[in-house]
C-alpha positions in Angstrom: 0.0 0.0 0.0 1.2 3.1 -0.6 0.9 6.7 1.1 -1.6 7.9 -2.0 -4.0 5.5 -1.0 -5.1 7.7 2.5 -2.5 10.6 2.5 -3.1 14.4 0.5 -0.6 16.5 1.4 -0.3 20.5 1.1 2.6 22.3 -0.4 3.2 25.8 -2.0 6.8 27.1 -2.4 5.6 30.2 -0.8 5.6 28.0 2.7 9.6 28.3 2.1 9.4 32.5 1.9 12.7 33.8 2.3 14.1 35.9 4.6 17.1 38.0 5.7 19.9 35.8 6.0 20.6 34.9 9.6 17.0 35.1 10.3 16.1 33.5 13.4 13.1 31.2 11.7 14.3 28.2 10.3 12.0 29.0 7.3 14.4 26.6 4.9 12.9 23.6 6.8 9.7 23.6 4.6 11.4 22.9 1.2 13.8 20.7 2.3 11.1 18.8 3.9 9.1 18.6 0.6 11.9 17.7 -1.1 12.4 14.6 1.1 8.3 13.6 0.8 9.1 13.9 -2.8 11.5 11.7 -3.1 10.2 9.1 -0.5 9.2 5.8 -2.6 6.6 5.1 -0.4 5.0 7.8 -1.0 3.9 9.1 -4.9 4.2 12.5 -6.4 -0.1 12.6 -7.1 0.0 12.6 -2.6 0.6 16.5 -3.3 -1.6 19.0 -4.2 -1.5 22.9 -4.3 -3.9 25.2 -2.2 -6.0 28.0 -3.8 -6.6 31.1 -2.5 -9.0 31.3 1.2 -12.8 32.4 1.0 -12.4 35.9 2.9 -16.0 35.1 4.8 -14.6 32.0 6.2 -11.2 33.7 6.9 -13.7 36.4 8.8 -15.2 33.3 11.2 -12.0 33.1 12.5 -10.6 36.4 12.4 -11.4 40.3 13.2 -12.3 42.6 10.0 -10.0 45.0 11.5 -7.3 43.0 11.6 -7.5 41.5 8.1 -7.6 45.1 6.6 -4.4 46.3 8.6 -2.9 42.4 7.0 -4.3 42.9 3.8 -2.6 46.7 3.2 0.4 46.3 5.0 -0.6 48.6 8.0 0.0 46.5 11.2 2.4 49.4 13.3 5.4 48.1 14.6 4.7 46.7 17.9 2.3 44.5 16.3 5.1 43.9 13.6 7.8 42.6 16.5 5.0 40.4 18.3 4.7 39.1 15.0 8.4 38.2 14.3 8.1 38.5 10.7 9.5 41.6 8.6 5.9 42.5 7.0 5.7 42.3 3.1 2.6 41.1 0.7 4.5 37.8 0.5 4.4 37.3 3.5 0.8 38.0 3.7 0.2 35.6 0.6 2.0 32.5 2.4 -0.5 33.0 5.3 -3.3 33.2 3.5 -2.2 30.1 1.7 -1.2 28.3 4.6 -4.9 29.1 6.2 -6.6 27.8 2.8 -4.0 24.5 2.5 -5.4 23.7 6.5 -8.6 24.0 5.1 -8.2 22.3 2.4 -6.8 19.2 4.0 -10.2 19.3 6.3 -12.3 19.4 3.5 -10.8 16.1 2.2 -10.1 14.4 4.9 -13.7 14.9 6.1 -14.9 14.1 2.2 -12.9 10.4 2.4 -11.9 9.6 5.9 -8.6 10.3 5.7 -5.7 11.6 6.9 -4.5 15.0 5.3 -1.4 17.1 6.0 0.2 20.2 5.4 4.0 20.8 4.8 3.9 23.9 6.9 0.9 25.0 9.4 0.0 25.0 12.6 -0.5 29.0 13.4 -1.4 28.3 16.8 -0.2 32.1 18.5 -2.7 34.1 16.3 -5.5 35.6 17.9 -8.6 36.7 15.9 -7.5 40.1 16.7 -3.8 40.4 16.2 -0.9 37.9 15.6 2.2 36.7 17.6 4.8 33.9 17.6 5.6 33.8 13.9 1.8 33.3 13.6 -1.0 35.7 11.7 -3.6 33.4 10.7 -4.9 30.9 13.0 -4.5 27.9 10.4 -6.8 25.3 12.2 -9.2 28.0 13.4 -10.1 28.8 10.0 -10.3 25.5 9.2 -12.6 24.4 12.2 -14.4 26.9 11.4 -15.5 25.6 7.9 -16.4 22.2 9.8 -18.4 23.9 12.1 -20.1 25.8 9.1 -20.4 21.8 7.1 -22.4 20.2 10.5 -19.4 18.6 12.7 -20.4 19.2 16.3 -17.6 17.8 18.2 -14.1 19.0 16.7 -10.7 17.9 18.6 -8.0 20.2 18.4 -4.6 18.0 19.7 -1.7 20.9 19.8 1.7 19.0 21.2 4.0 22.0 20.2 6.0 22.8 23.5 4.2 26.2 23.1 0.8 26.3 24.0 -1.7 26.8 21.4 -3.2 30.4 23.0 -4.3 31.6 20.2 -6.6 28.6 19.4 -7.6 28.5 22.9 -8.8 31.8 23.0 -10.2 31.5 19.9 -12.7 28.8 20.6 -13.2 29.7 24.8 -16.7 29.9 24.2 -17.4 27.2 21.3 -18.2 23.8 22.9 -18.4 22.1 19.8 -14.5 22.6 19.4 -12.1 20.8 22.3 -9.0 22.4 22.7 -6.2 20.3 24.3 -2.5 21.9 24.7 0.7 19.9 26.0 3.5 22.1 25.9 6.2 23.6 28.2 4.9 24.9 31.4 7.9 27.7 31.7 8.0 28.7 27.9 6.6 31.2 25.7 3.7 32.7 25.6 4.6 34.3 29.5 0.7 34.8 29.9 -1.1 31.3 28.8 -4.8 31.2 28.0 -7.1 28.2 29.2 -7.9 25.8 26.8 -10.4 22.7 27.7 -7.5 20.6 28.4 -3.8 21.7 29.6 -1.1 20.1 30.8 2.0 22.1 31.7 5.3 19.9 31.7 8.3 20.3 33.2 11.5 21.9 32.3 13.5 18.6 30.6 10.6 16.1 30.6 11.6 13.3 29.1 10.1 10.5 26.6 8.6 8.7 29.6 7.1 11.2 31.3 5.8 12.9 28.3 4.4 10.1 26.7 2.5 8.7 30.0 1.1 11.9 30.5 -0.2 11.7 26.8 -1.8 8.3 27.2 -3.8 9.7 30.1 -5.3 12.8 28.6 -5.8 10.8 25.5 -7.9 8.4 27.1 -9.5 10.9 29.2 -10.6 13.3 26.3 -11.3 10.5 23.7 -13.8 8.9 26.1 -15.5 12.1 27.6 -15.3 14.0 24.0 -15.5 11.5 21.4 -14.3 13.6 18.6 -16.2 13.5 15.1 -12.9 15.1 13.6 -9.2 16.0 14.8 -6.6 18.6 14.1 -2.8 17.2 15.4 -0.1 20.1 15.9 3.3 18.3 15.6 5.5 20.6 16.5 9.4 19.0 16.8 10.3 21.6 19.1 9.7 19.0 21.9 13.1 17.8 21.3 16.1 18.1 23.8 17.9 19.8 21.2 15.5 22.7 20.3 16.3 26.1 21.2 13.3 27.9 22.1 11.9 24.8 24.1 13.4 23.2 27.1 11.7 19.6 27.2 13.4 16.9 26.3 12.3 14.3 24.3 14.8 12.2 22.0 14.0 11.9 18.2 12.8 8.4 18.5 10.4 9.6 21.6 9.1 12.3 19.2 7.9 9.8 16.6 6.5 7.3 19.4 4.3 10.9 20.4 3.9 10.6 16.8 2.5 7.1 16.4 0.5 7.2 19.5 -2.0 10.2 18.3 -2.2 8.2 14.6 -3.1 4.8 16.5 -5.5 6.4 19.0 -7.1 8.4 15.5 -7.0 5.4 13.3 -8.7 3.1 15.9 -11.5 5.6 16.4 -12.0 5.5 12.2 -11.2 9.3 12.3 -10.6 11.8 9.8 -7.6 13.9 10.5 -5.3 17.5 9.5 -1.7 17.2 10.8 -0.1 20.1 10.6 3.9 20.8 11.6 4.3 23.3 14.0 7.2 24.3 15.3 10.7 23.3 15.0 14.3 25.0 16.6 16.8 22.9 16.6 20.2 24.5 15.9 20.9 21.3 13.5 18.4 22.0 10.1 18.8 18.5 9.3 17.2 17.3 12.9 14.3 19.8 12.8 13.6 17.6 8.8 14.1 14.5 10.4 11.5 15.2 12.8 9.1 16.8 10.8 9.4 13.8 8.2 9.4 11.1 10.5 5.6 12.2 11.7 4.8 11.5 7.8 6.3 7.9 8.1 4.7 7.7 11.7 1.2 7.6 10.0 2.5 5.3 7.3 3.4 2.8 9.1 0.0 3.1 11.4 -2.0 3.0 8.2 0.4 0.2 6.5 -0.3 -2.2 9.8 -3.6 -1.7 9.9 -4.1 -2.4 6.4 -2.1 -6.0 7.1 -4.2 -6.5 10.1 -7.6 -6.2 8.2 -6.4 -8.4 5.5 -5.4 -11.5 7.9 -8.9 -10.8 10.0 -10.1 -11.5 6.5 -8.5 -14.3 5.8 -9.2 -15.7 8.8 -13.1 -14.6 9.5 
């Protein structure tokens, strides 16, 4: 079996924008990881696709008027520039937009086949519907909830395992029952002020694969069972790892991927469709930050591959 056969996958080169050399944003990381997808054999070139443009109501669900003017015309002043991180420029703008349509996108298929769907890039968790922060300006998986909300899905799951916590979602969907915002990340990390999202759990400075991944079997079981999710959004962010500068957990790479596997077998037991988007990703070594990212892609492989096997021999043997 191979990846085509329950994978799409997002990709525009404007996820790779370039900026000023030195730039603290490992923005190579996105081309370099499509160009390892790409050549993957298990997984075929037809897995890709290219994301239009976003629907500006749908973008509006999600996201202040105001604020997508001052986006749109390049008129955000320059304390809302330095929250941001990014030097402001309409290509900039473009890649978010993009970005917000290729999360939406993903939904729309995944929902349409029961499939998994992923984006190369994603996973704007620090924007708020009023202003951005974090290297984030469009809340990616807000928008995107958003349009699931709009097609009938009443219970939405919203699994952010960056070491950052997802505020901006959080805030976002305070008030929206029908979307179930759960957060892992670094309890003494960035953002200083944290929201409250329906599930938190603050780890420790240096928590390590154990620790981390026992404390995700119990608030997967917990929310699964209480919640019962119709549909799930999964925030991989690598910057988990020991190795990542702006976090200070400390999971290995091979803990990262069981993280990995544990969310697709928990998803793929409950027959769910599912967005994975990447998150963030630090590491001083560009090569790791790939590795990770790409590894999450061959995480759900081999989930999907085994249960594939599994359902054959049942038939065989029923």
């Amino acid at each position: 079996m191979t990846a085509d056969a329950f994978f799409k996958i997002a990709w525009d080169p404007c996820f790779g924008l370039a900026l000023p050399p030195g730039y603290r944003f490992p923005m190579a990381k996105y081309p370099q990881l499509y160009a390892r997808l790409q050549a993957a054999d298990w997984l075929p070139g037809t897995a890709f696709f290219t994301p239009g443009w976003p629907d500006r109501r749908l973008l509006l669900q999600a996201h202040d008027e105001v604020y997508l003017h001052a986006l749109e015309t390049l008129s955000l002043d320059r304390q809302q520039e330095r929250r941001v991180g990014f030097p402001l420029s309409e290509a900039l703008i473009r890649r978010e937009y993009r970005l917000a349509q290729a999360t939406w996108e993903c939904a729309q298929w995944a929902l349409q086949h029961r499939r998994w769907a992923f984006s190369c890039a994603g996973g704007t968790h620090h924007a708020f519907r009023d202003r951005g922060e974090g290297f984030c300006l469009l809340n990616d998986i807000a928008v995107a909830a958003y349009g699931l909300l709009q097609a009938g899905l009443e219970r939405i799951l919203v699994i952010d395992l960056d070491v950052h916590q997802g505020n901006g979602t959080a805030a976002i969907f305070a008030a929206e029952p029908r979307v179930f915002t759960f957060s892992m990340h670094g309890a003494r990390n960035f953002p200083l002020r944290k929201e409250r999202s329906d599930c938190d759990i603050a780890l420790p400075n240096g928590c390590g694969d154990a620790d981390y991944l026992s404390a995700l079997d119990q608030a997967l079981n917990s929310i699964f069972e209480d919640f019962a999710p119709q549909f799930v959004f999964y925030q991989a962010g690598v910057d988990v790892l020991a190795s990542d500068k702006l976090g200070h957990l400390g999971l290995s790479l091979a803990g990262c991927k069981a993280r990995d596997r544990r969310v697709f077998e928990r998803l793929k037991a409950w027959g769910l469709p599912m967005v994975t988007v990447m998150g963030g990703g630090y590491s001083p070594d560009l090569e790791l930050i790939v590795a990770a990212h790409y590894q999450t892609f061959e995480a759900a492989c081999a989930v999907w591959q085994t249960s594939a096997i599994l359902s054959e021999k049942q038939g065989l043997h029923g």
